[in-house]
FIRODREN-140961 format. One record per residue (C-alpha): z, y, x; residue number from 0. Coordinates in Angstrom, 3 decimals. Last residue first. Layout:
residues N
+----------+----------+----------+-----+
|       up |    north |     east |  nr |
+----------+----------+----------+-----+
|        Z |        Y |        X | NUM |
...
+----------+----------+----------+-----+
***
This chain:
residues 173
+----------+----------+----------+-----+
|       up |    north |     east |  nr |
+----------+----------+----------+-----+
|  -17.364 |   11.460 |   28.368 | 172 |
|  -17.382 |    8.991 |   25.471 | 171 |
|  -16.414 |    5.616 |   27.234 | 170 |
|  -12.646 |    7.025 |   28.384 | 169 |
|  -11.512 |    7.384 |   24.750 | 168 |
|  -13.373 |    3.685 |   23.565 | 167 |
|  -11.889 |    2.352 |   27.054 | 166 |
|   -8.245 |    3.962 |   26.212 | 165 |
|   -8.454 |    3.107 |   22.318 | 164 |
|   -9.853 |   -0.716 |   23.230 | 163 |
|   -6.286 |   -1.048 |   26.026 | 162 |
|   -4.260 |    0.423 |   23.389 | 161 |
|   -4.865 |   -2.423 |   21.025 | 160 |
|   -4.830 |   -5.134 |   23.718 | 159 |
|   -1.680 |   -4.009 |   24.161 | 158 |
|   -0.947 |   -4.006 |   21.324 | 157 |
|   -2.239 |   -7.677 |   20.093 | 156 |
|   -0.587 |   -8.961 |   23.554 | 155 |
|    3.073 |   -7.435 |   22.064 | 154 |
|    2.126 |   -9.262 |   18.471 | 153 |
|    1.283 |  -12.120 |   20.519 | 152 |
|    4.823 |  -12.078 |   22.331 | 151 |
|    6.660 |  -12.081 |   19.018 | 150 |
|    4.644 |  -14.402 |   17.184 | 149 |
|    5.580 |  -16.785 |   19.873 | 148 |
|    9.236 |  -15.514 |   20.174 | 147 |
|    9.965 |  -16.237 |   16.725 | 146 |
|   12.641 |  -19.522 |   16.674 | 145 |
|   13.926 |  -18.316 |   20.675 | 144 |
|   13.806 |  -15.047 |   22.029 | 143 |
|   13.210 |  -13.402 |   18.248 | 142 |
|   15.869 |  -15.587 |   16.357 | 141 |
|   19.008 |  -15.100 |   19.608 | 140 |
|   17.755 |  -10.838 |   19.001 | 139 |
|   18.275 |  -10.870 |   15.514 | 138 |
|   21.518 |  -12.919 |   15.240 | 137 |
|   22.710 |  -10.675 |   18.358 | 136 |
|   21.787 |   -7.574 |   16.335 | 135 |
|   23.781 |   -7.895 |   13.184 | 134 |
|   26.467 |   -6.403 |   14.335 | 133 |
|   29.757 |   -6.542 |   12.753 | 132 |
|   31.641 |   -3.410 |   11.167 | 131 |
|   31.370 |   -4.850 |    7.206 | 130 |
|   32.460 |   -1.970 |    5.759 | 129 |
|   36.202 |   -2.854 |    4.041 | 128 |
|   37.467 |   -2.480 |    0.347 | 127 |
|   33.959 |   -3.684 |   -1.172 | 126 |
|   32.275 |   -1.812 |   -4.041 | 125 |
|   32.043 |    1.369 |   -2.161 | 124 |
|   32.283 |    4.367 |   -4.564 | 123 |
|   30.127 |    6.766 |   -5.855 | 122 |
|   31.049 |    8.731 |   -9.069 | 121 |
|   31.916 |   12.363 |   -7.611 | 120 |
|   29.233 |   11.854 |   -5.213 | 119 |
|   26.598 |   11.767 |   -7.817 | 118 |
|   27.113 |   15.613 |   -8.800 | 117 |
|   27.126 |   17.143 |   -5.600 | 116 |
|   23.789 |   14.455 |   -4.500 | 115 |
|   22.100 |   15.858 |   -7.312 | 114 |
|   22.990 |   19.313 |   -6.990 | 113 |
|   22.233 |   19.246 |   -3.335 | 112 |
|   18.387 |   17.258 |   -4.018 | 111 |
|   17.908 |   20.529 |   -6.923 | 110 |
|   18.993 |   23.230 |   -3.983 | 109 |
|   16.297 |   20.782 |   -1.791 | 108 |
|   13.603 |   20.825 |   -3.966 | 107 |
|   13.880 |   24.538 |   -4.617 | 106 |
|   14.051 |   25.405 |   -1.421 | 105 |
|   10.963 |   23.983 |   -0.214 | 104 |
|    9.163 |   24.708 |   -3.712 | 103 |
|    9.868 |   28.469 |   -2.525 | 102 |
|    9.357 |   28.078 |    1.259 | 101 |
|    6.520 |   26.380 |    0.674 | 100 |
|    5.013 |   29.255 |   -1.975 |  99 |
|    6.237 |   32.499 |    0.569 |  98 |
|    4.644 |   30.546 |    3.557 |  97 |
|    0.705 |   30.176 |    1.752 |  96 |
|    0.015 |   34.040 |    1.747 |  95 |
|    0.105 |   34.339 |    5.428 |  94 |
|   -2.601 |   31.557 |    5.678 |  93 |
|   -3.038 |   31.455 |    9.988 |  92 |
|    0.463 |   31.126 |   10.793 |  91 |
|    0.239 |   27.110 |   11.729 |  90 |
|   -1.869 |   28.354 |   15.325 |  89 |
|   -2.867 |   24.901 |   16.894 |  88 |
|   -3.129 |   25.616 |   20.115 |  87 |
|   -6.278 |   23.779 |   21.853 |  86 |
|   -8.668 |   27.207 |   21.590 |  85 |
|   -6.423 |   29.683 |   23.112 |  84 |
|   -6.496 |   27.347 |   26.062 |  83 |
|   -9.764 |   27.471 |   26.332 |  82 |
|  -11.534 |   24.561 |   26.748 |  81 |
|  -12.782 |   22.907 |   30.549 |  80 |
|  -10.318 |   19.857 |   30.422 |  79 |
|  -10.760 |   18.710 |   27.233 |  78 |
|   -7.989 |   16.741 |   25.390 |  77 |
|   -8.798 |   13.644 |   24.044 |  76 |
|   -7.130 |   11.252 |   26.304 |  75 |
|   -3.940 |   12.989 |   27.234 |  74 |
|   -3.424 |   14.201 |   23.464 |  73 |
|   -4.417 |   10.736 |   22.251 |  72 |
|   -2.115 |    8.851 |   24.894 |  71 |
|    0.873 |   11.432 |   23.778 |  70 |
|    0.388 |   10.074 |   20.139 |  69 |
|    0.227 |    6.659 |   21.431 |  68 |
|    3.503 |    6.870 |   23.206 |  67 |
|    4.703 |    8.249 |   20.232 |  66 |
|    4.158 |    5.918 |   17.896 |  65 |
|    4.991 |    3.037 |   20.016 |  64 |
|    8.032 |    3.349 |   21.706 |  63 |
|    9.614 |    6.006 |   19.668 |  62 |
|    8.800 |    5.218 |   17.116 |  61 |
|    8.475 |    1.428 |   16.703 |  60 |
|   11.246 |    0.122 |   19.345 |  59 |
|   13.759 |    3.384 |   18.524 |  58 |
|   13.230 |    2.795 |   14.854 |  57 |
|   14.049 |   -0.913 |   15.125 |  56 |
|   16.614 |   -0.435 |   17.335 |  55 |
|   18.609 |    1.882 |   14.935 |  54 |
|   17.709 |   -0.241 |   11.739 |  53 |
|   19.064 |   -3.099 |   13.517 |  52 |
|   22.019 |   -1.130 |   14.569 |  51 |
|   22.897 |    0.181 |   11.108 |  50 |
|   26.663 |    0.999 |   11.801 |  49 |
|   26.282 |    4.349 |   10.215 |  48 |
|   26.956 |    5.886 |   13.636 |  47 |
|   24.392 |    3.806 |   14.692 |  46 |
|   21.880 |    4.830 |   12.437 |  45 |
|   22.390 |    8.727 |   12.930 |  44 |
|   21.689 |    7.687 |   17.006 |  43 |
|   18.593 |    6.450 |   15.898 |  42 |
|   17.681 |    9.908 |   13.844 |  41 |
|   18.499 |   11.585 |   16.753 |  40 |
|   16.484 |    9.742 |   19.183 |  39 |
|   13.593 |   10.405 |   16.460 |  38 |
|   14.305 |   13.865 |   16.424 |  37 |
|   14.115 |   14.321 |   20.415 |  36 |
|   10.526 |   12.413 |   20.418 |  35 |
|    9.574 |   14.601 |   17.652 |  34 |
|   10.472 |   17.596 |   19.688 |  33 |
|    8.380 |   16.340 |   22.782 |  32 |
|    5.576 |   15.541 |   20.723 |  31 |
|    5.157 |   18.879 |   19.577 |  30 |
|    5.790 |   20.091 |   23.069 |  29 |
|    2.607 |   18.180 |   23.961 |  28 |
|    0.881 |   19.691 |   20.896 |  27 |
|    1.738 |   23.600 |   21.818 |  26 |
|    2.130 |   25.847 |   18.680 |  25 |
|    5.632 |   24.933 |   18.023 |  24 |
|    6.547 |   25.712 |   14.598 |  23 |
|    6.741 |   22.057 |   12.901 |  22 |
|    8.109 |   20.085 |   16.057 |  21 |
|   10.657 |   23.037 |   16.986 |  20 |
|   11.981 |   22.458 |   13.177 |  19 |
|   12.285 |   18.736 |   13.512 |  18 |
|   14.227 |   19.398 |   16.969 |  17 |
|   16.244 |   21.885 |   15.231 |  16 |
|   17.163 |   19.552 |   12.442 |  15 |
|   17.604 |   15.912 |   14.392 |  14 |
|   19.839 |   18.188 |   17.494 |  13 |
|   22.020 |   19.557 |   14.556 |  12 |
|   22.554 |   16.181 |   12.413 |  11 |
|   23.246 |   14.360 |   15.962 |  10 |
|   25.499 |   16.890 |   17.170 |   9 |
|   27.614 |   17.564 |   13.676 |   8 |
|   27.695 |   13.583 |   13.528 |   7 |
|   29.695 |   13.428 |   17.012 |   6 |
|   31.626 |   16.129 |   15.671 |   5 |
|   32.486 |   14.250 |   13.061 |   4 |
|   32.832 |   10.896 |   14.137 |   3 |
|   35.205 |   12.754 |   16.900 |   2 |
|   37.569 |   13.665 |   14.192 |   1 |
|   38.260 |   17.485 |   14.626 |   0 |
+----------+----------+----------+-----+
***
């Protein structure tokens, strides 16, 4: 087997069951956990399609800021003296609501197949050769040097954000 293959096989299978432990695990921390595991696979999906800006990008704003703030709002708003029975969040309370997801589910994604099956046969690269060069080092060079003002203050703004959300977190008890 080509190892772009099996390499993609990994990444494809580690996005999907993480994205499917996210959905139906009833603990929030281990919620977070999952999506942090799907959005390192979804980076590493970007690389192998020679997207490295996009990769980086997704890993800076995801997984470095989305999440982090997700787990600050689960370590900052949870309550110490709750039950525990009372902080999972139980997603198989409407039993009569799974058997109409999982219908439009599947139809949505049978039509998205037969789409996709019927596109491919008429999809073609325009150019002979994938540009394999990184973009990355122009990026970087622009944001340490022409942009690294605005840079910097959006990384002050931030922190200055997160710094509010723990005080206005921390102020309530």
């Amino acid at each position: 087997m080509n190892p772009m293959i099996a390499s993609f096989l990994v990444l494809a299978g580690l996005t999907s069951a993480s994205a499917l432990a996210m959905v139906w695990t009833k603990n929030l921390l281990h919620a977070a956990l999952a999506m942090f595991m799907c959005m390192l696979g979804l980076a590493g999906l970007y690389v192998m399609a020679y997207a490295d800006v996009m990769s980086v990008a997704h890993l800076l704003i995801y997984v470095g800021g989305v999440l982090i703030l997700i787990l600050f709002g689960i370590m900052l708003t949870q309550n110490p003296r709750a039950n525990v029975s009372e902080t999972q969040n139980d997603l198989w309370t409407k039993q009569s609501g799974r058997f109409w997801a999982l219908s439009i589910s599947l139809s949505i994604f049978l039509g998205l197949i037969g789409i996709l099956t019927r596109s491919m046969s008429s999809f073609s690269i325009a150019s002979g050769e994938i540009q394999r060069s990184s973009k990355l080092t122009h990026l970087g060079l622009a944001l340490l040097t022409e942009y690294s003002f605005a840079f910097e203050l959006s990384g002050v703004f931030l922190l200055i954000a997160l710094v509010g959300a723990t005080y206005i977190a921390k102020h309530h008890e």
